[in-house]
N, C-alpha and C positions, 0 to 999 in steps of 0.2 A: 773941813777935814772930818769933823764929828759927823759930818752932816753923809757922806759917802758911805763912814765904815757904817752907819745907820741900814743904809741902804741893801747893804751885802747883806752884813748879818740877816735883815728878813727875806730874801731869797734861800739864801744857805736854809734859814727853818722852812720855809717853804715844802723846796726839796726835799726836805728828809721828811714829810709829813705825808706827801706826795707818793714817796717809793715803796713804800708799803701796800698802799690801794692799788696799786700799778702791777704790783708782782702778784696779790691775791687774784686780778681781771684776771692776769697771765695761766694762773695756775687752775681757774674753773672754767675757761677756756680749755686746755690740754683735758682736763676731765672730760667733759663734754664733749669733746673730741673721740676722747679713746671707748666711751660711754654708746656714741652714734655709731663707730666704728665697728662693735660687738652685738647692737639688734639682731634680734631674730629674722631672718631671712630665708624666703621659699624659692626654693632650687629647680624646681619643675612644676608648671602650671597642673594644677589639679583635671584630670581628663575625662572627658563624656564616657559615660558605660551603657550600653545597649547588649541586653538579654533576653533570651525569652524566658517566659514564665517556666516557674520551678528550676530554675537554674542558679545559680551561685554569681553574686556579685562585688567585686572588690574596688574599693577607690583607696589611694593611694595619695600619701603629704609627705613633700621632703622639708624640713625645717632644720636651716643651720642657725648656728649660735643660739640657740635655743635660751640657754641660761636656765634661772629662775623659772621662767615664763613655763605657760603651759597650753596643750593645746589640744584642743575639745572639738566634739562634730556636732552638728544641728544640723536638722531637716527645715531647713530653710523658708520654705513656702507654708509649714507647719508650724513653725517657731518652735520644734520641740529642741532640747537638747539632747545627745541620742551617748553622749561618753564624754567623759574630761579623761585627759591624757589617758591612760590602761585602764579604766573603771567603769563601766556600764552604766549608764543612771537609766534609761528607759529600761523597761519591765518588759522589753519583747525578746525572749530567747533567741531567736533567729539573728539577732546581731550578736558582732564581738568585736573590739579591737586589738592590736597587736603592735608593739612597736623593739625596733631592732638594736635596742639599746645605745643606738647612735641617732642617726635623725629623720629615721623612717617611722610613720606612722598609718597604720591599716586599719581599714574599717571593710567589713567582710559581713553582707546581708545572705543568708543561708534560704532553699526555695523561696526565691523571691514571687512575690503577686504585684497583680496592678494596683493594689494600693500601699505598695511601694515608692512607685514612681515620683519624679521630681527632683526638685532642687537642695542639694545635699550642698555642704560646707564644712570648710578647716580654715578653725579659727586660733591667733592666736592671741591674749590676751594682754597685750602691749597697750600702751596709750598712746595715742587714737592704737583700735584696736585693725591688727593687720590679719586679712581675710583670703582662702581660695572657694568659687562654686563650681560645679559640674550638676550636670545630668544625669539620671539616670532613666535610660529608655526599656520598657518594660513591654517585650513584643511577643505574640502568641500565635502558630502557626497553624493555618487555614487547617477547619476542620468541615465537615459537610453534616448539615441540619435535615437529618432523614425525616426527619415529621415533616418538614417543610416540602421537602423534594420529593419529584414523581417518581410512580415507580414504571415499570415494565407495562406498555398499553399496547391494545389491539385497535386496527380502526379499518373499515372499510376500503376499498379500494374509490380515490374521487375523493374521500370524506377531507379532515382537516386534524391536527393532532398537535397541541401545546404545550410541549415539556418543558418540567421548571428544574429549576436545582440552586439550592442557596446555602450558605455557609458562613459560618463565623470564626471570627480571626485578628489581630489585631497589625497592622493597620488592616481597613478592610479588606477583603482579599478579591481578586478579578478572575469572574468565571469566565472558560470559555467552552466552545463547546466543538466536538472532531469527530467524524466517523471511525468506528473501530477500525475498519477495512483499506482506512484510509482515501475513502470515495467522497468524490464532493457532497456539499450540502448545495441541495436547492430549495436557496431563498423564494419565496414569490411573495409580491404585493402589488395594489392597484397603481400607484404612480412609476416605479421602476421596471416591472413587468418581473419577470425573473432572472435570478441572480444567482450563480455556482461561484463558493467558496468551500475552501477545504478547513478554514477556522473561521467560528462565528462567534463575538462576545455578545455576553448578556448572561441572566440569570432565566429568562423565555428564550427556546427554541419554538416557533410558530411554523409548522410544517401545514399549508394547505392543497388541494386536490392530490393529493399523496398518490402514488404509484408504486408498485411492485419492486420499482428498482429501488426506491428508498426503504425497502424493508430493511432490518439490520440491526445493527447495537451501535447506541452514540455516547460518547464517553464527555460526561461534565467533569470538567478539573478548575481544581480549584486552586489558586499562589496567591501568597501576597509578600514573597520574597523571605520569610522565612522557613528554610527548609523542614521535613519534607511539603511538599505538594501534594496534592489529594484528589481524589476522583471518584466516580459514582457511573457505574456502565448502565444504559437503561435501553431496552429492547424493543424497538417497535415492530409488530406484526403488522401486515396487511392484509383484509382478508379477500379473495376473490376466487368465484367457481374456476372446475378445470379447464383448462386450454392445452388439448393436443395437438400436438404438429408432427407430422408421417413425412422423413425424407422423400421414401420410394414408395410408392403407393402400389404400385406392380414391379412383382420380384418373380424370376426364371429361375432356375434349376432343375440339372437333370436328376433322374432317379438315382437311390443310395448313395447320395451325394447329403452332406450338413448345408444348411439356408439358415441364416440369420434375419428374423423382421424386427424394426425397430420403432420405436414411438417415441417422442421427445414430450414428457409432460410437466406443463405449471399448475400447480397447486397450493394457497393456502386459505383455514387451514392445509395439516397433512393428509392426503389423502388417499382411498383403497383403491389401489390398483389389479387387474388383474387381466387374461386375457380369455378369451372365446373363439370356436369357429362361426361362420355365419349362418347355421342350425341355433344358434345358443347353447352349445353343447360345452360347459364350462373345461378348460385345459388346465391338467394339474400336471406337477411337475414331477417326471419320470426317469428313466433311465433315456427315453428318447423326447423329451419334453424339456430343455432348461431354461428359467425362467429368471431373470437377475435384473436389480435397480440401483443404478450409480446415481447416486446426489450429485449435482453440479451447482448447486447453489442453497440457500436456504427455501426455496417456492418449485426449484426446476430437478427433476426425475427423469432419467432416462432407461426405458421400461424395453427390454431386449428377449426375446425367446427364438430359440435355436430347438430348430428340428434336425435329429439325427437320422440319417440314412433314407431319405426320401422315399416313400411308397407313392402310389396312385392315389389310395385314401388319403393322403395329404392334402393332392390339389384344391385349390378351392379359395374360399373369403374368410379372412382370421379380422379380429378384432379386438383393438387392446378400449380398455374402458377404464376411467378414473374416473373417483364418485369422493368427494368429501361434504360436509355437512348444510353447504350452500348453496352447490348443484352437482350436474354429471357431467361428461363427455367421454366422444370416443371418436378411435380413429378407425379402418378401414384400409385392410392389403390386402393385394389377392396372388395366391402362389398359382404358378402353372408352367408346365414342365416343359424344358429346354432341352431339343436333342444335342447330341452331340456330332458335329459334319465329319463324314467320313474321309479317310483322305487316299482318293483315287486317283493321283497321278501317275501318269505314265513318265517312264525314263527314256527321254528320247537321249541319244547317242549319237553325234555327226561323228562320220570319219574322217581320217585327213584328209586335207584337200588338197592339190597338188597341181601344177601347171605343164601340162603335156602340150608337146609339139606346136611350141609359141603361138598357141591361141587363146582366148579368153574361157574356155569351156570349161565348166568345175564338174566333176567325176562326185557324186555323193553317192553311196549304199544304204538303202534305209534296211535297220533293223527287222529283228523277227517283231516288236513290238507295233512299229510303224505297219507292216504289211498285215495284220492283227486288224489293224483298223480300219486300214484300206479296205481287206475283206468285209467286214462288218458294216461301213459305210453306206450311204444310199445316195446315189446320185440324181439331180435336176435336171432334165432337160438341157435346163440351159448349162452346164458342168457345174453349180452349186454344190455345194455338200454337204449336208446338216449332219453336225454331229449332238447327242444330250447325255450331261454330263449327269452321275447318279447324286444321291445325296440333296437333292434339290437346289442344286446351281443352276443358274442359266444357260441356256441352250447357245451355245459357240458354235458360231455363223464361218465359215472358210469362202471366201470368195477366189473363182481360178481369173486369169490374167484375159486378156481382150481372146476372141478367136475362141473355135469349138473344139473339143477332145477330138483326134484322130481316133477311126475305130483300134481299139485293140490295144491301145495304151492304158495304161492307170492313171489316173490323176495323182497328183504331187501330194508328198506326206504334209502334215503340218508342223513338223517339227523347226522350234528356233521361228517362230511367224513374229511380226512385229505386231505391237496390240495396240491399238485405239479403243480407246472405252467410251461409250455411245451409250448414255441413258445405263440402261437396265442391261443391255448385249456387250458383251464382249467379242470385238471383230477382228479375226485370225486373217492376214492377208499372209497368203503361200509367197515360199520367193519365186522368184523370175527363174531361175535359175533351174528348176525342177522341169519346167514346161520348153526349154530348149532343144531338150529330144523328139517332142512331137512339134514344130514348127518347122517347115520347110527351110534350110541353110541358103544361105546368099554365095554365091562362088566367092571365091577368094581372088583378086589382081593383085 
């Protein structure tokens, strides 16, 4: 019996020694609890920033339950410390921080440079201490390095011609290179032969046996994705004597009548153009002398003089001549006067025709015009009739129908003939129908 109630009672003390350490665990548990539950905590990942130079940069830290704790920036890669919470510790003006009396905090770098750049941080000051990084990318838009780049060259016609153009920028920036005009570029080299593109990259443009059509202006630009872009026009000249080319080489016109000669010239350099008769008698420009030059290209001239009111003194051999500093040339027209054809046609007139007393016989009356000519006419032997027309037309041949003129008849007018054209003659066949009166009639059954 003694030996049981022994037993209780040391559990009973037990338990009560027990309940104590049991409820302390319990209660720094709960602390601990409510303690982990109130950390400091970042709300939004701290985010990369990319600016270019001289521009303003902001990074940005959201921190809840902040508490006590405090939170400070460092340049990371530097190991400087750059602010704790609102207070500046580095010595560089251009920074500031700023925070929104709740749980924003700002860090604000003012014209930013490249030695800015890198690895920034918000830190805050907990055990183990709890951290954000970012970047900050520090970029500088393509500018063009004129001491480096060509400028404006002239070069032979055949020759070869290597324009450069280089620029700085950060990242580096990609030239390329365009005709102003819009006109392709041709490439040439020994293994591909040659090549037309209308964009080339590279920082050389290597232009070799150059020709005339590649004179022009070509434009280097410069990107490297931060705007603006940039560019550098550079002009290449070609130079080569003149070359004239004379659509009409022989031009007509009648008297006091305007004639225009024309000459199409290539020149560069620019060069003096002007004109002559074939005396070398220089032509200045007059009230009857105009003399004008329209550019059709940078190298090509088109060199026009207009004589008003044609005289006799006019006719003759004109000469246009370009001379620039590398050779000469010239062209060669010759004016010579055009008459003008007269116009001598006769008005033939058929009268009606009509069918009497159911036979085939057609009734024609020739004119006062037609009997004009009849008279005038000269007859062949064999009934031919040569007529010659004035004005210097060809002579119109009339041939009459089989069988000879009876005496005392006229031969048939030529009016309304059908015409076949034979070389150089024009051949008038009379109709049938004229020469039925002088042909013996068949009786009638």
């Amino acid at each position: 019996m003694s030996r049981s109630r022994t037993s209780f009672n040391y559990k009973f003390y037990r338990y009560q020694y027990l309940r104590p350490v049991a409820t302390l665990y319990i209660t720094l548990a709960v602390i601990l609890a409510n303690v982990s539950a109130f950390e400091p905590d970042f709300v939004y990942p701290l985010e990369n920033v990319t600016v270019a130079k001289g521009r303003d940069a902001t990074f940005t830290c959201v921190v809840n339950n902040l508490g006590g704790y405090r939170v400070a920036w460092i340049k990371a890669d530097a190991k400087a410390i750059l602010a704790i919470h609102e207070h500046v510790i580095t010595n560089n003006g251009r920074l500031s921080v700023t925070h929104n009396d709740y749980n924003t905090w700002t860090l604000v770098i003012r014209n930013v440079k490249m030695e800015d750049r890198g690895i920034y941080m918000c830190q805050v000051n907990t055990d183990p201490m709890k951290m954000q990084t970012a970047f900050l990318e520090v970029v500088i838009p393509p500018d063009i390095i004129y001491e480096e780049t060509s400028g404006d060259m002239m070069v032979p016609e055949g020759g070869s011609a290597k324009l450069i153009c280089k620029a700085r920028g950060y990242p580096k920036p990609k030239i390329v290179w365009r005709r102003e005009d819009g006109r392709e570029i041709i490439a040439r080299n020994g293994t591909h032969g040659k090549m037309k593109v209308t964009i080339l990259e590279g920082e050389m443009l290597s232009l070799t046996k150059v020709t005339r059509s590649e004179m022009g202006a070509y434009m280097c630009i410069a990107s490297n994705g931060v705007p603006p872009s940039v560019s550098k026009r550079l002009k290449l000249q070609v130079h080569f004597h003149p070359l004239i080319q004379v659509p009409n080489q022989l031009v007509g016109a009648p008297l006091s009548t305007d004639v225009t000669l024309i000459c199409n010239v290539e020149a560069s350099p620019k060069a003096i153009n002007y004109w002559q008769r074939e005396n070398g008698e220089m032509i200045i420009s007059n009230e009857r002398y105009l003399m004008n030059e329209n550019e059709s290209s940078m190298y090509a001239v088109q060199m026009t003089l207009v004589i008003r009111k044609l005289h006799k003194a006019d006719m003759g051999g004109y000469k246009c001549i370009s001379k620039n500093s590398i050779g000469d040339a010239e062209g060669t027209i010759r004016l010579y006067e055009m008459e003008l054809q007269k116009k001598t046609k006769s008005a033939h007139r058929l009268n009606s025709v009509e069918d009497t007393s159911g036979n085939d016989e057609i009734n024609s009356t020739p004119n006062v015009d037609q009997q004009q000519e009849e008279t005038n006419g000269k007859f062949h032997k064999n009934g031919r009739q040569y007529k010659g027309f004035q004005a210097g037309e060809h002579d119109l041949i009339s041939s009459s129908g089989a069988g000879s003129v009876r005496p005392g008849l006229r031969p048939p007018s030529l009016s309304l003939a059908s015409i076949l054209i034979t070389g150089p003659l024009i051949l008038l066949m009379p109709r049938w129908d004229r020469w039925q009166d002088a042909l013996p009639r068949r009786p009638r059954w």
